[in-house]
VEXKOL-362757 format. One line per field, with one value per residue (C-alpha): residue in one letter; x negated, y negated, z. Coordinates in steps of 0.1 Angstrom, whole numbers. Each point is the difference from the previous one (the first is absolute). Example, Ala and Ser with C-alpha at 12.3 -4.5 7.8 and 13.67 -1.06 7.14 Angstrom:
2
res = (A,S)
c1 = (-123,-14)
c2 = (45,-34)
c3 = (78,-7)
end
This chain:
69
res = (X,X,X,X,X,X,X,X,X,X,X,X,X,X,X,X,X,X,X,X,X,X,X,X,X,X,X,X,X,X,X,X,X,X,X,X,X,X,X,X,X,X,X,X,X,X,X,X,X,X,X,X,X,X,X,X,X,X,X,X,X,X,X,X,X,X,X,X,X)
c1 = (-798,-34,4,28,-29,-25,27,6,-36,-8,28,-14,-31,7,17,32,18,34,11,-4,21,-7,20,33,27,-7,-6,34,18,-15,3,40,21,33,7,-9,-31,-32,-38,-21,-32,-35,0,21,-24,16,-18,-1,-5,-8,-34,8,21,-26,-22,24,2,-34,-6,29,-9,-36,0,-6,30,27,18,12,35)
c2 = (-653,-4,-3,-28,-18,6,-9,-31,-8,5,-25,-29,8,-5,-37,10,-27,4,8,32,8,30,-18,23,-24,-6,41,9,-23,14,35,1,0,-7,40,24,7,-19,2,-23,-14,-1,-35,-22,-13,-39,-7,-36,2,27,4,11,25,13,3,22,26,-2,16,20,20,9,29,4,-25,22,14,-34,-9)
c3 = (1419,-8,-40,11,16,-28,-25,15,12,-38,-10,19,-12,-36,-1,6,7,11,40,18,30,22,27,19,-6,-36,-9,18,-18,-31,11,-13,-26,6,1,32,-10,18,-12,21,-23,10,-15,-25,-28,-13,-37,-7,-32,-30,6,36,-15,-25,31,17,-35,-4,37,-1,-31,20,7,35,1,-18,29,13,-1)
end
């Protein structure tokens, strides 16, 4: 779980500017799909705008960043 952390600690440190919940309630509702399968998140990431989402490739194609999902 640490690379979660990083990844997120990274995140905030680079102006991003949308929401980040790490909070129970939020990542189990986020953790289905309307089928039987259930994956519980670390976090859910919320862009506000395209730059956030730029932000989130750009860390994402690091490489120590690769394996998240």
């Amino acid at each position: 779980m640490d690379l979660y952390n990083d990844f997120i600690n990274s995140l905030k440190q680079i102006l991003f500017q949308g929401d980040i919940s790490m909070n129970d309630a939020e990542t189990v509702l986020y953790s289905t799909d309307n089928s039987i399968y259930e994956l519980k998140p670390f976090g859910i990431i919320f862009p506000k705008n395209q730059h956030d989402v730029e932000l989130i490739f750009e860390l994402l194609c690091q490489e120590r960043y690769r394996n998240i999902t």
